[in-house]
C-alpha positions as a Markdown table, in Angstrom:
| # | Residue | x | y | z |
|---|---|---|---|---|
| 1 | Unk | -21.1 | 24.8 | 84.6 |
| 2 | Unk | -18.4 | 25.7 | 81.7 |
| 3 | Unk | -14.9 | 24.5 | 81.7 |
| 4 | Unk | -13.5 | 28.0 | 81.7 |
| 5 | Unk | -15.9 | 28.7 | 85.0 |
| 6 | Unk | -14.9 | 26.3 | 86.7 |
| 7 | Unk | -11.3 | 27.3 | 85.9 |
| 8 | Unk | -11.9 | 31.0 | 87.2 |
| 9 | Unk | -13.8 | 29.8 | 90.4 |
| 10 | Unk | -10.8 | 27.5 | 91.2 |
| 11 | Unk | -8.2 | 30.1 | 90.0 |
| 12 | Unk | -10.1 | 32.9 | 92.0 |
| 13 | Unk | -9.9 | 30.5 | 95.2 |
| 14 | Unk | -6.2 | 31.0 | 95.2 |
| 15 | Unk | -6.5 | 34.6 | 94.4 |
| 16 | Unk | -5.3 | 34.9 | 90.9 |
| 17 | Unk | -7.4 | 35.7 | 87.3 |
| 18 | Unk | -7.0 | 34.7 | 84.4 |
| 19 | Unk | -7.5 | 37.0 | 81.1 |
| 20 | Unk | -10.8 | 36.1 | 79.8 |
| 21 | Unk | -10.0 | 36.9 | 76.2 |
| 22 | Unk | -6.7 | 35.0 | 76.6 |
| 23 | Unk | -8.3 | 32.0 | 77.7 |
| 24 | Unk | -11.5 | 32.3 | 75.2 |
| 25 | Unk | -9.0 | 32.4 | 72.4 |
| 26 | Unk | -6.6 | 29.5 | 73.3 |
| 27 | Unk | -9.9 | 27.3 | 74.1 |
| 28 | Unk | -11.3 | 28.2 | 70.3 |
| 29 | Unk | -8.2 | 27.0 | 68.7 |
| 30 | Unk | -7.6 | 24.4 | 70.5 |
| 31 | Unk | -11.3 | 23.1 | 70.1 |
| 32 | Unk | -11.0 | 23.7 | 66.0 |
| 33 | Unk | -8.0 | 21.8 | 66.3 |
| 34 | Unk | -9.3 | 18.7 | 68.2 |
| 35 | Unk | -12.6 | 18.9 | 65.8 |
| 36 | Unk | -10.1 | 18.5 | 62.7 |
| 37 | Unk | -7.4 | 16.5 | 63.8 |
| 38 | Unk | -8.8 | 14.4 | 66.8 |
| 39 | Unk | -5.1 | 12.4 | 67.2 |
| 40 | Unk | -3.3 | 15.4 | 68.3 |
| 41 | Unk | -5.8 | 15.6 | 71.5 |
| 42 | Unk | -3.2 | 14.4 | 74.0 |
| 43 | Unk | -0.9 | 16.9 | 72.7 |
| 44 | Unk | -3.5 | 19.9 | 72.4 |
| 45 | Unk | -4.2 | 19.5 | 76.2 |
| 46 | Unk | -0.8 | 19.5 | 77.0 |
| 47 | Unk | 0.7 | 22.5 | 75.2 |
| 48 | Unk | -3.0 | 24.4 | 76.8 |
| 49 | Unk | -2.2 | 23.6 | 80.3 |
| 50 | Unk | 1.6 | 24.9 | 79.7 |
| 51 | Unk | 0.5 | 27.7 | 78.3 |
| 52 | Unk | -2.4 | 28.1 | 81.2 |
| 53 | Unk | 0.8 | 27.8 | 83.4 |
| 54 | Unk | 3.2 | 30.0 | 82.3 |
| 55 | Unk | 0.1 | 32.6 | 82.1 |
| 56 | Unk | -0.7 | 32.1 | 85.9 |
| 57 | Unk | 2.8 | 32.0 | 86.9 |
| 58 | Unk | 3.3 | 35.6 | 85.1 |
| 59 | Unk | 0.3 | 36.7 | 86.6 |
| 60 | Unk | 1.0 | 36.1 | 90.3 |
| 61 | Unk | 4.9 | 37.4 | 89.9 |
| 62 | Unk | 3.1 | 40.9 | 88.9 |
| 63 | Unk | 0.8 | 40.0 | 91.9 |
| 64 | Unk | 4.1 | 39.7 | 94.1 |
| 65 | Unk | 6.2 | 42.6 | 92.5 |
| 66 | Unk | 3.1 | 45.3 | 92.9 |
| 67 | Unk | 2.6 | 43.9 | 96.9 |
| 68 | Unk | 5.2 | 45.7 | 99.0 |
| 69 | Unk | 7.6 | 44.0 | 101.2 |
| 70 | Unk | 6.9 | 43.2 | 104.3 |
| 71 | Unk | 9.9 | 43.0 | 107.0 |
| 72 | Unk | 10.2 | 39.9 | 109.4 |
| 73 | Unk | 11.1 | 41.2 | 112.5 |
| 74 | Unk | 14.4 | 38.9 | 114.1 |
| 75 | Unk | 13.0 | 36.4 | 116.8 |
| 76 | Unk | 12.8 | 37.3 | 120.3 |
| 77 | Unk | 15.5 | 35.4 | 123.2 |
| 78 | Unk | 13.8 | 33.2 | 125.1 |
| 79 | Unk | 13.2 | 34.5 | 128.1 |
| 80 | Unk | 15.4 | 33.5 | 131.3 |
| 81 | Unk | 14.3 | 31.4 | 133.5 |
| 82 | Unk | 12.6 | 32.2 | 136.8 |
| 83 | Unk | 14.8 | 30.8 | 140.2 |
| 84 | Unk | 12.4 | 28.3 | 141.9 |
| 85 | Unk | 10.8 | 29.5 | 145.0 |
């Protein structure tokens, strides 16, 4: 299984997608730039996954903002108790 599969099944689990040319792109670079400058790993990975991040965190505000509102009805009294027989 790919890395970027494994991503979407994971991602889909929790009901959000990720753009695949988004995601194809940013794994190219990335990969050219580990290839030519194999120090700057540690840093390649981390600026992917913030960028991963603040993609799926825009993503699943759209999500939200196109979901409508649901009211939460206020909670019920308890009901008062019955006199003992």
């Amino acid at each position: 299984m790919k890395l970027t599969e494994a991503i979407e099944k994971s991602l889909k689990k929790i009901g959000v997608t990720v753009s695949k040319p988004v995601l194809a792109v940013l794994c190219i670079v990335f990969g050219i730039l580990v290839i030519v400058i194999p120090a700057l790993l540690g840093i390649i990975v981390g600026i992917f996954l913030i960028i991963e991040g603040v993609l799926l965190l825009t993503e699943h505000m759209e999500l939200q903002k196109q979901q409508p509102k649901q009211e939460v009805p206020p909670p019920q009294p308890p009901a008062p108790p019955t006199p003992p027989s």
